[in-house]
C-alpha positions as CSV (number, residue, x, y, z in Angstrom):
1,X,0.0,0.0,0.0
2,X,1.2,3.9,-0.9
3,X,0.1,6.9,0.2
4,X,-2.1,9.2,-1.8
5,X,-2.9,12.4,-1.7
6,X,-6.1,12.5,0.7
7,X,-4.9,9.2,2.3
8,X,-1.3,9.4,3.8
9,X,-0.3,5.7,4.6
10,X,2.4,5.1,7.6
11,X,4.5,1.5,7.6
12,X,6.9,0.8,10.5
13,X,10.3,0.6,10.0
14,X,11.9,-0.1,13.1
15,X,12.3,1.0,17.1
16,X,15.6,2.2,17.9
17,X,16.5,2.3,21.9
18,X,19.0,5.1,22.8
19,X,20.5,4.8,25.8
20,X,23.0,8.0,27.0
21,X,23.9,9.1,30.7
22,X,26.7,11.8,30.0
23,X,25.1,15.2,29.5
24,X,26.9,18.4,29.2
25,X,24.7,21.8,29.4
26,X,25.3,25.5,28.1
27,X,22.9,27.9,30.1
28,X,22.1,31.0,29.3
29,X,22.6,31.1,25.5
30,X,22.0,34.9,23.8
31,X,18.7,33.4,22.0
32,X,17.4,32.5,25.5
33,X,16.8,29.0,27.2
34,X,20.0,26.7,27.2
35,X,21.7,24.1,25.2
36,X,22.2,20.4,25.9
37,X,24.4,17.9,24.9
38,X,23.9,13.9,25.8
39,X,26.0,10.6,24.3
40,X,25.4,7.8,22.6
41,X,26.6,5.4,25.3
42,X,24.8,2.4,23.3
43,X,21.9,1.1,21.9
44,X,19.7,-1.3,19.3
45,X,17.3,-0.8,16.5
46,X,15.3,-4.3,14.8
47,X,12.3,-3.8,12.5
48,X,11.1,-6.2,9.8
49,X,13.9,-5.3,7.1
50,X,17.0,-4.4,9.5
51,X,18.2,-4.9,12.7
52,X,21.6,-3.6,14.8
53,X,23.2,-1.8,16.9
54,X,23.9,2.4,17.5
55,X,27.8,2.8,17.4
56,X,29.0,3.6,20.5
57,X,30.4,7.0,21.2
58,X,29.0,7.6,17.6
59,X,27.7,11.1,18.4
60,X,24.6,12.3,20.2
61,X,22.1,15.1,20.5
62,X,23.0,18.6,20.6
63,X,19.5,20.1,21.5
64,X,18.7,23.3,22.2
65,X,15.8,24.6,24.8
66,X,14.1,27.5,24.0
67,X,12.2,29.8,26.7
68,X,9.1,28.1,26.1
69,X,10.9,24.9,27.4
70,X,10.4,23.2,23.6
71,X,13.6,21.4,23.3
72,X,14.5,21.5,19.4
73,X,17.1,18.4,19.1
74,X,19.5,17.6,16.6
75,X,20.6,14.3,17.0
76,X,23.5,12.5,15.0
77,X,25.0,8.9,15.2
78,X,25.3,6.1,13.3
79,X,23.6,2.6,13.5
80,X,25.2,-1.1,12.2
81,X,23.1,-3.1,10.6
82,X,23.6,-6.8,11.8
83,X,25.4,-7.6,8.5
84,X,28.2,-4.6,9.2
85,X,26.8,-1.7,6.8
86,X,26.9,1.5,8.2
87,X,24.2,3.8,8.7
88,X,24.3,7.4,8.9
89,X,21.5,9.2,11.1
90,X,20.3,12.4,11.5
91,X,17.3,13.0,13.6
92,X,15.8,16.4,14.1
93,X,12.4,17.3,16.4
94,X,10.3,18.8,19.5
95,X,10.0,17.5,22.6
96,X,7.5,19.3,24.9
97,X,5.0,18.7,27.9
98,X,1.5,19.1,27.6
99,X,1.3,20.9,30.9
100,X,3.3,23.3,32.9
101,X,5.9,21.3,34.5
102,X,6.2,18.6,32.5
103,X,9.9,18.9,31.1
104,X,11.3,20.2,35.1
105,X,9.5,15.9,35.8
106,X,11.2,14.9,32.5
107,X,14.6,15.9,33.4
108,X,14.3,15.0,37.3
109,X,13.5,11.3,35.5
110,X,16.5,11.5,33.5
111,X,19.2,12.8,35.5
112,X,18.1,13.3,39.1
113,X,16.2,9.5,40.0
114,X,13.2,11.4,39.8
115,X,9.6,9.7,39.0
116,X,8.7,8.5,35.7
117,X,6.8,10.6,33.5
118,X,3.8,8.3,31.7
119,X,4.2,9.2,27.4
120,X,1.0,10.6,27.4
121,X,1.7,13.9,29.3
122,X,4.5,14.7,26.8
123,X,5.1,14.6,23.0
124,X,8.3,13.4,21.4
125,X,8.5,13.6,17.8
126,X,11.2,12.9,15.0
127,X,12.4,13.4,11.1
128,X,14.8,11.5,10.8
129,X,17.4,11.1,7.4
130,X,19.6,8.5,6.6
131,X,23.0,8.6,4.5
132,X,24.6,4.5,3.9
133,X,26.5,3.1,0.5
134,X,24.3,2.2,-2.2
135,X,22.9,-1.3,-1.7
136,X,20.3,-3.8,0.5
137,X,19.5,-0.4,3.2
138,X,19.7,2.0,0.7
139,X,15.6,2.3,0.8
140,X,16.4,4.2,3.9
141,X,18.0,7.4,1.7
142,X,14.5,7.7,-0.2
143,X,11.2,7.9,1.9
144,X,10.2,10.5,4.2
145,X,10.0,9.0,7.6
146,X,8.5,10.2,11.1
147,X,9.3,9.1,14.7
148,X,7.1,8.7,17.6
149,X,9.0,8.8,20.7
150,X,9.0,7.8,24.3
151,X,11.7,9.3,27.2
152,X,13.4,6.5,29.4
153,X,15.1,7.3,32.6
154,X,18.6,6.6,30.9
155,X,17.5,7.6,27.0
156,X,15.1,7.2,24.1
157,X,12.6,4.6,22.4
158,X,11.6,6.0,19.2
159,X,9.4,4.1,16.9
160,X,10.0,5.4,13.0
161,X,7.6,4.8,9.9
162,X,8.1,5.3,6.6
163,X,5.6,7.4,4.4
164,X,4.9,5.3,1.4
C-alpha cells in the first residue's frame, strides 16, 4: 500500500533504543533558554527489514531549549546493521510537555532519579534522514519518515515509519 494524496499511509520501520547518561549543558545562551548535549553510550534498533546496533560514542544530540521549554534536538549517530553496513543518522524534532511542568519531571526522571513521566503527558517527535552506500539499506536514503517517541530514565525509544 502507498500513500495518496487525501490518504497518507504510515509503515513501520523499526524501534531504535538510545540509551545516554553523559550530558553536558550551556545555560544562558543569547537566544534565550539553554543548550544540551547527551551521548550515545549504546543502543539497538530491529524492524522487519534491518536490525543492529547504535555505534558507540558515535555522536549524540546537541539540542537546544528555548524559553518556552520546547527542546529543538538535533541528533547525530550512526547505526550497524547486523550484516556490518553502516548507517548514517540524522534525527531532528520537538519534545515538549503538555502541561506546565512537564519537562522540570522529564529531566528529574532522566538525571536526578526522579519519578517517571507516563508518554502521554508529553510529545516526542522525529524526522529522521539517513546517509549509507548504495545497496540492500539503501531504501532508507528515499522515503520520508517520522518518529514517535518515548523518554526513558537513561535515553530514548523511538518508533520510525516510513511514508509510502
Amino acid at each position: 500500500m502507498f500513500s495518496t494524496m487525501n490518504q497518507p499511509h504510515l509503515e513501520f520501520a523499526f524501534a531504535c533504543r538510545l540509551r545516554f547518561t553523559r550530558v553536558q549543558m550551556v545555560p544562558d545562551v543569547p537566544g534565550g533558554g539553554f543548550r544540551s548535549a547527551v551521548y550515545v553510550d549504546e543502543g539497538e534498533f530491529e524492524g522487519p527489514r534491518i536490525k543492529g546496533r547504535a555505534v558507540p560514542n558515535s555522536g549524540g544530540d546537541y539540542a537546544t531549549f528555548r524559553p518556552d521549554d520546547t527542546a529543538v534536538f538535533d541528533a547525530r549517530y550512526m547505526l550497524e546493521v547486523d550484516d556490518g553496513t553502516l548507517i548514517y543518522m540524522q534525527n531532528r524534532g520537538f519534545l515538549w510537555g503538555r502541561t506546565p511542568g512537564t519537562m522540570d519531571r522529564l529531566r528529574q526522571w532522566a538525571f536526578a532519579g526522579g519519578d517517571p513521566v507516563p508518554h502521554a503527558d508529553y510529545y516526542l517527535r522525529a524526522q529522521p534522514t539517513f546517509e549509507t552506500s548504495q545497496g540492500k539499506h539503501d531504501w532508507l536514503t528515499r522515503h520520508v519518515f517520522i518518529g514517535i517517541g518515548e523518554r526513558k530514565p537513561d535515553g530514548n525509544l523511538v518508533r520510525y515509519y516510513a511514508v509510502t
